[in-house]
C-alpha positions as CSV (number, residue, x, y, z in Angstrom):
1,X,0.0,0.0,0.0
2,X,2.9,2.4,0.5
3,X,3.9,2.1,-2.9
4,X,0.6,2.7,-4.3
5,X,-0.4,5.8,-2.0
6,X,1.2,9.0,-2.4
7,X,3.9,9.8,0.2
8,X,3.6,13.8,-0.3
9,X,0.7,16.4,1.2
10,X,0.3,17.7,-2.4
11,X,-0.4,14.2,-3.6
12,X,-3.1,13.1,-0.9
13,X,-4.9,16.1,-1.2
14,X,-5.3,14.9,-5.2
15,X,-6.2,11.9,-5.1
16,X,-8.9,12.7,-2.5
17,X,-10.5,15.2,-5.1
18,X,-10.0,13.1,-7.9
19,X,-11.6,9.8,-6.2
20,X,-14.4,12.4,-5.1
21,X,-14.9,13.5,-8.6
22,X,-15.2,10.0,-10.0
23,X,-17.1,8.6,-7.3
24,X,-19.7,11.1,-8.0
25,X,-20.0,11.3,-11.5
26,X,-18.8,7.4,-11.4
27,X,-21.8,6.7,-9.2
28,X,-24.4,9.4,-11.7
29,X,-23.1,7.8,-14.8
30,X,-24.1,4.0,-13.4
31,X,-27.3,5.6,-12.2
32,X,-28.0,7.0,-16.0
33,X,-27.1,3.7,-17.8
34,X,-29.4,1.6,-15.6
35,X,-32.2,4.3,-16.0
36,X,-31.7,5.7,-19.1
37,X,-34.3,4.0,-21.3
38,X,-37.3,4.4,-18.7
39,X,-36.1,8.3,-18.4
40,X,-35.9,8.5,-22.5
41,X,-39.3,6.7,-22.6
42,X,-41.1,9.0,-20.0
43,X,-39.6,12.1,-21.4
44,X,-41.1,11.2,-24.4
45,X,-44.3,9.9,-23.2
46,X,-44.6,13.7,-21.2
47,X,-44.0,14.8,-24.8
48,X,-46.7,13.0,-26.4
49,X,-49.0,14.3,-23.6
50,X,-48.3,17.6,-24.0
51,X,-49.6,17.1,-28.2
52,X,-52.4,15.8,-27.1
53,X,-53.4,18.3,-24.7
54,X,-52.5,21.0,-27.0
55,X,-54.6,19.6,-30.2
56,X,-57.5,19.2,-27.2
57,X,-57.8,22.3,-26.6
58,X,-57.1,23.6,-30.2
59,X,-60.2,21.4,-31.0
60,X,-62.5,22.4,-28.6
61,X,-62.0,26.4,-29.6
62,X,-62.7,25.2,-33.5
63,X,-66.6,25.4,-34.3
64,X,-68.2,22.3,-34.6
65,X,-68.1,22.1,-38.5
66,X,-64.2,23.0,-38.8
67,X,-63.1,20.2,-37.1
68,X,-63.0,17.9,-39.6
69,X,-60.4,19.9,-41.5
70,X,-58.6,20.7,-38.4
71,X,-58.7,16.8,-37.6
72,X,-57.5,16.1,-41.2
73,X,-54.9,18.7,-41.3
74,X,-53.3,17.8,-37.9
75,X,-52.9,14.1,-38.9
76,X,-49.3,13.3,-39.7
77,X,-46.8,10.0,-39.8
78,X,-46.1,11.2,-36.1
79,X,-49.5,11.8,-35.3
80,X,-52.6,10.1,-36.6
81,X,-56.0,11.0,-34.9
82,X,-59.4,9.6,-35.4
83,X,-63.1,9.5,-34.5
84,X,-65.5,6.6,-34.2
85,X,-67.9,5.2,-32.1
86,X,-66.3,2.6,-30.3
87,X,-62.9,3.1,-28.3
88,X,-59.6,2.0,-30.5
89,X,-58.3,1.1,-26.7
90,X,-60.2,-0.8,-24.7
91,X,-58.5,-1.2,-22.2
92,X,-55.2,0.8,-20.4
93,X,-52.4,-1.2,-19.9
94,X,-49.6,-1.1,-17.0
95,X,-46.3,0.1,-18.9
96,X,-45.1,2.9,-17.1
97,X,-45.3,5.7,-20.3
98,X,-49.3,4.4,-20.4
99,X,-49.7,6.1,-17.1
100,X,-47.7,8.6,-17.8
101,X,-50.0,10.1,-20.7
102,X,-53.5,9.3,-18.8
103,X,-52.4,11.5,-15.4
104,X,-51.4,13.8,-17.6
105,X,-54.6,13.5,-19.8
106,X,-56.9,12.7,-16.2
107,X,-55.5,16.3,-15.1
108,X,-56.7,18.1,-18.5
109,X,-60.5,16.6,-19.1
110,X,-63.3,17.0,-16.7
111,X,-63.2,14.7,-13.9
112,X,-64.7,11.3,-14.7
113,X,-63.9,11.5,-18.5
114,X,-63.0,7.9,-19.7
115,X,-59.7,7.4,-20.8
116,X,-57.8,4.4,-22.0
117,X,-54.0,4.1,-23.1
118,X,-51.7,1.8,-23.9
119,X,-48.1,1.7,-25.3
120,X,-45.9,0.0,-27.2
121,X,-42.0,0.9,-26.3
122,X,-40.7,-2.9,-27.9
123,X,-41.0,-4.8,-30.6
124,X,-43.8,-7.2,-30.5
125,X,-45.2,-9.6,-33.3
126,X,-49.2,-9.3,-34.2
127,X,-49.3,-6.2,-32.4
128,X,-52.8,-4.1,-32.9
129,X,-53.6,-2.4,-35.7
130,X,-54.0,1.7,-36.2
131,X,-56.1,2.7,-38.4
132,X,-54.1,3.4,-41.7
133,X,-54.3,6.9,-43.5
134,X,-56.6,5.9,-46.1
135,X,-58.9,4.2,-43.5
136,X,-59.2,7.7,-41.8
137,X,-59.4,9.6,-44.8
138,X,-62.6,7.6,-45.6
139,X,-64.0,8.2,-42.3
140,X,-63.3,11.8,-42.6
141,X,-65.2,11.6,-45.9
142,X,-67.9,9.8,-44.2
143,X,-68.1,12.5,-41.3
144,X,-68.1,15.9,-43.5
145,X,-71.3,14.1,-45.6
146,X,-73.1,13.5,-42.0
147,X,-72.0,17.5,-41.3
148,X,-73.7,18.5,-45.0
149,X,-77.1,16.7,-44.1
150,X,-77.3,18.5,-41.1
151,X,-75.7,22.1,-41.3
152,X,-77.3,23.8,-38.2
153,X,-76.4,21.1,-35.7
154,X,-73.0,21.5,-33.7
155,X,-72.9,17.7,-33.2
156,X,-73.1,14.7,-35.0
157,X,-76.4,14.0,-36.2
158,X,-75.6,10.2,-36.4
159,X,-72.5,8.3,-34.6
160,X,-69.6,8.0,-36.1
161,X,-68.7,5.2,-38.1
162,X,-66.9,2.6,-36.9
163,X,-63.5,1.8,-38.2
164,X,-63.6,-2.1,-36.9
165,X,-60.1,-4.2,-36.0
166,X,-59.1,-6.3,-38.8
167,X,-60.7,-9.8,-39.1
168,X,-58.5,-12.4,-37.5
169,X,-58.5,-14.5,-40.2
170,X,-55.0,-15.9,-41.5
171,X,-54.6,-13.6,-44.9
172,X,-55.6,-10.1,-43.1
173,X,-52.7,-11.4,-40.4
174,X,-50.3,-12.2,-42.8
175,X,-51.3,-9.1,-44.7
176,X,-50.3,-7.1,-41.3
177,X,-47.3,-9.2,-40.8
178,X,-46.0,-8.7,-44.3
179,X,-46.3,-4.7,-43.7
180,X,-44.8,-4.7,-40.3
181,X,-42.1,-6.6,-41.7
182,X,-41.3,-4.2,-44.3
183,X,-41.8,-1.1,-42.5
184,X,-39.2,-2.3,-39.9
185,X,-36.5,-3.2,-42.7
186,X,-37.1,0.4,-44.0
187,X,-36.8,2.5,-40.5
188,X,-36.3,0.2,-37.6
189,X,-39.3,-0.3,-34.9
190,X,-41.1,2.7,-34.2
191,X,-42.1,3.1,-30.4
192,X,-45.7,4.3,-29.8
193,X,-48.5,5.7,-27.1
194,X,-52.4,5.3,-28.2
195,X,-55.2,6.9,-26.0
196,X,-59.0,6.8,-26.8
197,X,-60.8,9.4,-24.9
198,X,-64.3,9.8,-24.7
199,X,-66.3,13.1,-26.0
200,X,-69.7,12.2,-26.2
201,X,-71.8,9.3,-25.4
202,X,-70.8,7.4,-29.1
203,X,-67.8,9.8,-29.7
204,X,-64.4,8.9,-29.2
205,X,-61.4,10.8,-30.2
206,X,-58.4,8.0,-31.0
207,X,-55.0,9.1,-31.2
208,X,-51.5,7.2,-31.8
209,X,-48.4,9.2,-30.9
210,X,-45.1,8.3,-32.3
211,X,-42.1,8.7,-29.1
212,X,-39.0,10.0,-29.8
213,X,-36.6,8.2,-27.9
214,X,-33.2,9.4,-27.4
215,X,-31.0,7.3,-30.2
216,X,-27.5,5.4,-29.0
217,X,-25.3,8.3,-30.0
218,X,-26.8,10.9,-28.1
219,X,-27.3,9.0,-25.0
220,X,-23.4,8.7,-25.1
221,X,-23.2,12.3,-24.9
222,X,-23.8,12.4,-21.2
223,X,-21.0,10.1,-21.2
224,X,-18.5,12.3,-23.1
225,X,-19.5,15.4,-21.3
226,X,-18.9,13.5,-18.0
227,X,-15.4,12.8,-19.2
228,X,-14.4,16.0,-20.1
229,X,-15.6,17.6,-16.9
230,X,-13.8,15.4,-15.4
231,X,-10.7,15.8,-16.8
232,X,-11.2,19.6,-16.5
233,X,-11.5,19.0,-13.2
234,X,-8.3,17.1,-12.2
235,X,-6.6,19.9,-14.0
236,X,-7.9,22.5,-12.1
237,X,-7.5,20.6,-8.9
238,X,-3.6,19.7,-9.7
239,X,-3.0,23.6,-10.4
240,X,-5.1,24.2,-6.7
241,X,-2.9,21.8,-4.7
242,X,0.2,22.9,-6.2
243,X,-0.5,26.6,-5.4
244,X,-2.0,25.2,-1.9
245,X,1.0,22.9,-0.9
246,X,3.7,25.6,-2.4
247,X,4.2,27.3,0.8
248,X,4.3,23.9,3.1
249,X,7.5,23.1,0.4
250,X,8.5,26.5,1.2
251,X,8.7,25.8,4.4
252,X,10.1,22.8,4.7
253,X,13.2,24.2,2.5
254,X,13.6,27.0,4.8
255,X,13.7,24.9,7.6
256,X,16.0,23.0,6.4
257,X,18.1,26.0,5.7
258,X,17.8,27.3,9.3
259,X,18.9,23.9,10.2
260,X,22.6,24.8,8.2
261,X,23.0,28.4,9.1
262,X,20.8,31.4,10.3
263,X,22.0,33.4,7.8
264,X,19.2,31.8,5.7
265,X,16.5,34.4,3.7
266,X,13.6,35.0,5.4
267,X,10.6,33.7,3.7
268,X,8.3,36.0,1.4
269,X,5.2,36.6,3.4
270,X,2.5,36.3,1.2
271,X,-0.2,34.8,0.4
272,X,-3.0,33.3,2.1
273,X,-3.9,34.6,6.0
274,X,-2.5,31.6,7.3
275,X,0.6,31.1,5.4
276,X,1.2,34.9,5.8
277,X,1.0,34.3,9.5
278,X,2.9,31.4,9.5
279,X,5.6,32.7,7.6
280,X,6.1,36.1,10.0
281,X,6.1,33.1,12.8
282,X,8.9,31.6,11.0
283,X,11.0,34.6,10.3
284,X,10.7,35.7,13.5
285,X,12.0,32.8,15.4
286,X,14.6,32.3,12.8
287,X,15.5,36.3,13.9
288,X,15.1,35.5,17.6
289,X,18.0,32.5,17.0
290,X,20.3,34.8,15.3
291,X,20.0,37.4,18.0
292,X,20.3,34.4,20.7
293,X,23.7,33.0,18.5
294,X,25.3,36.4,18.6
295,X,24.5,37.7,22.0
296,X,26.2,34.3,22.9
297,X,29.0,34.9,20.9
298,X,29.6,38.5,22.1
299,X,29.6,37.4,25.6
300,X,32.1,34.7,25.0
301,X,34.4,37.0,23.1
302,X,33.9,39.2,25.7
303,X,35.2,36.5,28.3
304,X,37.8,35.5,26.3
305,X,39.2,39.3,26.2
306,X,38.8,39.9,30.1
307,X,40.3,36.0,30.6
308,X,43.2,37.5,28.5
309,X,44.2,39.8,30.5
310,X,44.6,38.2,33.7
311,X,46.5,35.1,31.8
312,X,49.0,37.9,31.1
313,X,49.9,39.0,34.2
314,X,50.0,35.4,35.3
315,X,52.6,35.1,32.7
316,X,54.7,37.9,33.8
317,X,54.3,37.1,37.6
318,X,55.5,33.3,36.5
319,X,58.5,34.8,34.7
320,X,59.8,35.6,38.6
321,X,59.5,32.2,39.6
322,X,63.0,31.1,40.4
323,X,61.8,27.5,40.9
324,X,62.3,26.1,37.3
325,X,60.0,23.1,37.2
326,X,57.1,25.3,39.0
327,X,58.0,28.0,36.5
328,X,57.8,25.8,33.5
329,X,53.7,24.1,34.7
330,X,53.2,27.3,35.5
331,X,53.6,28.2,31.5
332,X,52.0,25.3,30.5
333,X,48.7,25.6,32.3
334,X,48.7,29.4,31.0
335,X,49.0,28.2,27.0
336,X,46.2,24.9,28.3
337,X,43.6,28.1,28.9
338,X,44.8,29.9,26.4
339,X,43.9,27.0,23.8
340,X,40.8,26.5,25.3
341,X,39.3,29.8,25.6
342,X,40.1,30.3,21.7
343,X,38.8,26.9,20.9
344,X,35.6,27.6,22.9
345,X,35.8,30.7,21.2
346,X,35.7,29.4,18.0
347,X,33.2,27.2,18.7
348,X,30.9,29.8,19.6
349,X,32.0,31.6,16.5
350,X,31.0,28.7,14.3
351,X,33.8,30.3,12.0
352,X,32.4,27.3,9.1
353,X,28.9,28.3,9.2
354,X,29.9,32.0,8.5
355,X,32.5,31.1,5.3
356,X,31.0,31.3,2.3
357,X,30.8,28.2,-0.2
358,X,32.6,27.8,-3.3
359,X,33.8,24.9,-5.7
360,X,36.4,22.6,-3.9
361,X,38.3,19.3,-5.2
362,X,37.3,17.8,-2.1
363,X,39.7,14.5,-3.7
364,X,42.8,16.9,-3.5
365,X,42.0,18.6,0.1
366,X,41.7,15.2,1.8
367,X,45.2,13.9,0.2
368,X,46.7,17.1,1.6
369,X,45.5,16.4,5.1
370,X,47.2,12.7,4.8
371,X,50.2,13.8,3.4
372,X,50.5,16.8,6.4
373,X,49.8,13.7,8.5
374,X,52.5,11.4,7.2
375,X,55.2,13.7,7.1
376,X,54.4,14.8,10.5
377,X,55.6,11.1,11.2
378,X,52.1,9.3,11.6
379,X,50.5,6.3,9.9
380,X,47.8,7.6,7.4
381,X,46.5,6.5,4.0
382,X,43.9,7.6,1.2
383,X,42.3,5.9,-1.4
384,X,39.8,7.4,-4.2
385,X,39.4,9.1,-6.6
386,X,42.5,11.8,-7.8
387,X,39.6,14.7,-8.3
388,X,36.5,15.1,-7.0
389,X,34.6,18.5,-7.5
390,X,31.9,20.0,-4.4
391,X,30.9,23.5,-3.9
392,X,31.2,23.4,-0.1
393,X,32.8,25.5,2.7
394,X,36.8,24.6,2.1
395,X,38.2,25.7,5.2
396,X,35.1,24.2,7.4
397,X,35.9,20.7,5.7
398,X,39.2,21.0,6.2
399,X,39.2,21.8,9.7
400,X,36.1,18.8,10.3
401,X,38.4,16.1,8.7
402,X,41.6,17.1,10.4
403,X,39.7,16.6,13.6
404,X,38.8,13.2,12.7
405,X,41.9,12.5,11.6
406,X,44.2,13.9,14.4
407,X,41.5,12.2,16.8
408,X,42.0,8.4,14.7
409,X,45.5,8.9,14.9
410,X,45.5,10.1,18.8
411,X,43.3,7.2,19.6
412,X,43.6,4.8,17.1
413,X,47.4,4.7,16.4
414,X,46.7,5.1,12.7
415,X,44.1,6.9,10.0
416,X,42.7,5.4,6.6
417,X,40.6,7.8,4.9
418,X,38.6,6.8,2.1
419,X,36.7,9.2,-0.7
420,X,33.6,7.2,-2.7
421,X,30.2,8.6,-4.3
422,X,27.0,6.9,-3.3
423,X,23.7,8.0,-5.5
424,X,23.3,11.3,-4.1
425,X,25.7,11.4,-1.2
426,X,29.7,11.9,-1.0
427,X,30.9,9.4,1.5
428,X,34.0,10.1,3.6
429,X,35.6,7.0,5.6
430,X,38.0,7.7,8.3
431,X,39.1,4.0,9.7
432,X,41.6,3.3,12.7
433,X,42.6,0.4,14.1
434,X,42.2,1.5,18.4
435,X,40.0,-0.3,21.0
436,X,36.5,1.5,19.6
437,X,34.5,3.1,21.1
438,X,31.2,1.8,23.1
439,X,27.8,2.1,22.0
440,X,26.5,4.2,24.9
441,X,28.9,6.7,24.7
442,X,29.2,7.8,20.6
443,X,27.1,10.1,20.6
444,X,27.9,11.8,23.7
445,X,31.5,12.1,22.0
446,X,29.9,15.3,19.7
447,X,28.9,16.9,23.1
448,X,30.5,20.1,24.2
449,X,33.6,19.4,26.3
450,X,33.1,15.2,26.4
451,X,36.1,13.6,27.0
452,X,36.7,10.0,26.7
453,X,40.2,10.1,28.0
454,X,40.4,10.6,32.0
455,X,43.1,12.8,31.8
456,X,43.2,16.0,32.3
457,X,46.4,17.0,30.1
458,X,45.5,18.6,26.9
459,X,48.3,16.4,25.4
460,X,46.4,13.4,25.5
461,X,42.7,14.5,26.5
462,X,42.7,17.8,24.2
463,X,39.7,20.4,25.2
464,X,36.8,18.0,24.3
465,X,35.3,20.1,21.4
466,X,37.3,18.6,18.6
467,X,34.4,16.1,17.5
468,X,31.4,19.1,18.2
469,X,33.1,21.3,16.2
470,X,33.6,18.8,13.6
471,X,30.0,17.8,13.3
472,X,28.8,21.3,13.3
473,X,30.8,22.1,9.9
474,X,29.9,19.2,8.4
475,X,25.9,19.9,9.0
476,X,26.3,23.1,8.4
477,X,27.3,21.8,5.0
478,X,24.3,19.9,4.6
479,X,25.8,16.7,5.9
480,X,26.4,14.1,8.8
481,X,28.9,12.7,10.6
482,X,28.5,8.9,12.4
483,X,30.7,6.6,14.7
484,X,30.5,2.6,13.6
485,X,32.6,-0.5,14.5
486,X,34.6,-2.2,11.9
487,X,34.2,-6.0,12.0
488,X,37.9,-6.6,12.3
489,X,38.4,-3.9,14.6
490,X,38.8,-0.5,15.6
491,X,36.6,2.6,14.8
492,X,34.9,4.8,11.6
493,X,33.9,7.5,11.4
494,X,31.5,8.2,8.6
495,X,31.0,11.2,6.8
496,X,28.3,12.2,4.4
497,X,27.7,15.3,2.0
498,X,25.3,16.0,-0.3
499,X,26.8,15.1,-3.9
500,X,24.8,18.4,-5.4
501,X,26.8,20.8,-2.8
């Protein structure tokens, strides 16, 4: 699962608005495939309604003797209506666009008006039979002649005539057959609502209303569109968590910054309320450090000049000793404080935080610290490359890896250093061949003052800052320093640096 989810804030916030998005319109699309054909169908049923209300009422505002024509002249292949005395429907059926068209027809005509529908939405065999045109034309005919023999009446003098079913016998059906069968080579099956509707007591108005259902391509549309939006969406939600997870990047760079030197640029405060307040929160502690660092520093320097003075006189007054040997530790303990005030001195300082980079062969700057080493009579070796290029802080690194080194040497009677690159990292390996050093106590050996040696000669014990200020250039350089036992003996000391500089 870690592999699969993203690792970064940016990335979470994504894929939560993404997986939104298409669980949404994932979970709308399923619910329009499923429901698509009853929607189509009952839109179109609505549809159908809506005709026949409208030629309802057209017909009920045109004068008795017009209505023929109007009747005649509304007919079409979509639309075919009809009068006779006897309902075409007899009886409604249960398919949902049925009901559809008689609450819509119930809510039009007078309450109690008999109405019957029924529909036909799939392709059945033997299905009944609509009157053809030339069957209504006839009637028409049959209906103006009944109007001409009785001019003064606004109803029919005589019922209409009826326009029977065909005859079941086996030619009519295989009449109808043949012409179903023909008529769906030509256009496909045509779905269809009918509704007879009762006007008078031996009048009823028969209509049969072609549905438009939604064809195959455009019911993909919804599809498509869905898509799209979708895709529009991710893009506008990868440009939002970008711009909303910028400043938590920003952040984490300047921390990381603060974490080399305080000398770092304050961050921009802009944007939102909250990352502008954040922000001021930052660059105010980060200004709050630097003041702490330097009012440290100034204090110790000012030690450091009021120890001086005194270490002077002490000088002077010693050079009256007559006793020789008293004379001579005098001196020495005078040049042991000296050392460490302006080692603790430097350390406060943090002289390689302050030293500005620039491009080093860190190759050629370690074989100079061996070959110091070897002439100054001690056992010391490097191996690696002959040139190695790092923009880094030279005289920090310089002064880290002679520590390490002097400190093998001192403790481990010998120093092997050893320059490889590792992916991203430099890796610098400083081996001796002395007793180690246990577990519990490597880390405190980077603490201020720590001294493994019980002694209290700076010959042998030195001032116990050697390895802090050693790590503190080094991390001010991006990097790490870390203690390990070799597996045939003795100690090294590990030191890592970012390959980019």
């Amino acid at each position: 699962m870690k592999r699969v989810l993203p690792d970064s804030l940016g990335g979470w916030l994504f894929t939560v608005l993404v997986a939104a998005v298409i669980l949404i319109y994932g979970s709308s699309l399923v619910t329009y495939f499923i429901f698509r054909d009853q929607a189509a169908a009952a839109a179109a049923a609505s549809q159908a309604a809506d005709q026949l209300i409208v030629f309802k009422r057209v017909i009920e505002q045109t004068p008795m003797r017009e209505r023929i024509s109007l009747i005649q002249g509304l007919n079409s292949p979509g639309l075919r209506m009809v009068i006779t005395s006897r309902p075409l429907v007899s009886d409604s059926d249960e398919v949902f666009t049925s009901r559809i068209v008689y609450r819509r027809l119930a809510q039009e005509f007078p309450e109690g008006t008999e109405i019957h529908t029924d529909s036909r939405i799939v392709e059945m065999v033997g299905e009944e039979r609509f009157p053809t045109q030339e069957e209504v034309r006839q009637q028409l005919r049959r209906l103006r002649r009944d109007m001409r023999q009785s001019p003064g009446s606004d109803s029919f003098s005589t019922p209409p005539p009826q326009i029977d079913r065909p005859r079941s016998s086996i030619e009519a059906q295989r009449r109808t057959l043949a012409l179903d069968q023909a008529l769906r080579d030509i256009r496909g099956f045509q779905p269809f609502v009918r509704a007879s509707i009762r006007f008078g007591e031996n009048t009823w108005l028969n209509a049969r209303v072609d549905l438009d259902l939604t064809e195959a391509s455009e019911r993909n549309r919804p599809f498509l569109w869905t898509t799209a939006l979708t895709l529009l969406i991710a893009g506008l939600a990868i440009y939002a968590v970008r711009r909303a997870t910028k400043p938590v990047s920003l952040f984490a760079m300047a921390a990381e910054r603060l974490g080399i030197g305080l000398n770092a640029t304050p961050l921009p405060e802009t944007g939102t309320g909250e990352v502008r307040r954040a922000a001021r929160a930052f660059n105010t502690m980060q200004s709050r450090l630097k003041r702490f660092v330097q009012d440290r520093t100034q204090m110790l320097a000012a030690i450091s000049h009021d120890l001086r003075t005194p270490i002077t006189r002490m000088r002077l007054r010693a050079e009256f000793v007559e006793d020789t040997e008293q004379h001579d530790k005098m001196l020495s303990d005078l040049d042991d404080m000296e050392a460490m005030i302006s080692a603790t001195l430097a350390f406060a300082r943090d002289d390689a935080a302050n030293e500005p980079a620039a491009p080093t062969d860190i190759a050629a700057l370690i074989a100079r610290i061996v070959s110091d080493e070897s002439e100054a009579g001690h056992t010391t070796s490097y191996s690696g490359p002959e040139s190695m290029d790092l923009t880094i802080r030279p005289l920090g690194l310089k002064r880290a890896l002679t520590n390490i080194v002097e400190n093998a040497i001192k403790y481990g009677s010998c120093a092997h250093v050893a320059l490889t690159q590792s992916g991203e990292n430099i890796e610098i390996l400083v081996d001796d061949k002395g007793p180690g050093i246990p577990d519990a106590e490597k880390e405190q050996v980077f603490t201020p003052f720590f001294r493994l040696e019980g002694s209290r000669s700076r010959d042998t014990g030195g001032t116990g800052l050697g390895m802090t200020i050693a790590r503190n250039a080094i991390r001010s350089m991006g990097g790490d320093i870390e203690l390990l036992d070799r597996a045939e003996g003795g100690l090294s000391a590990r030191v890592t640096l970012p390959a980019q500089g």
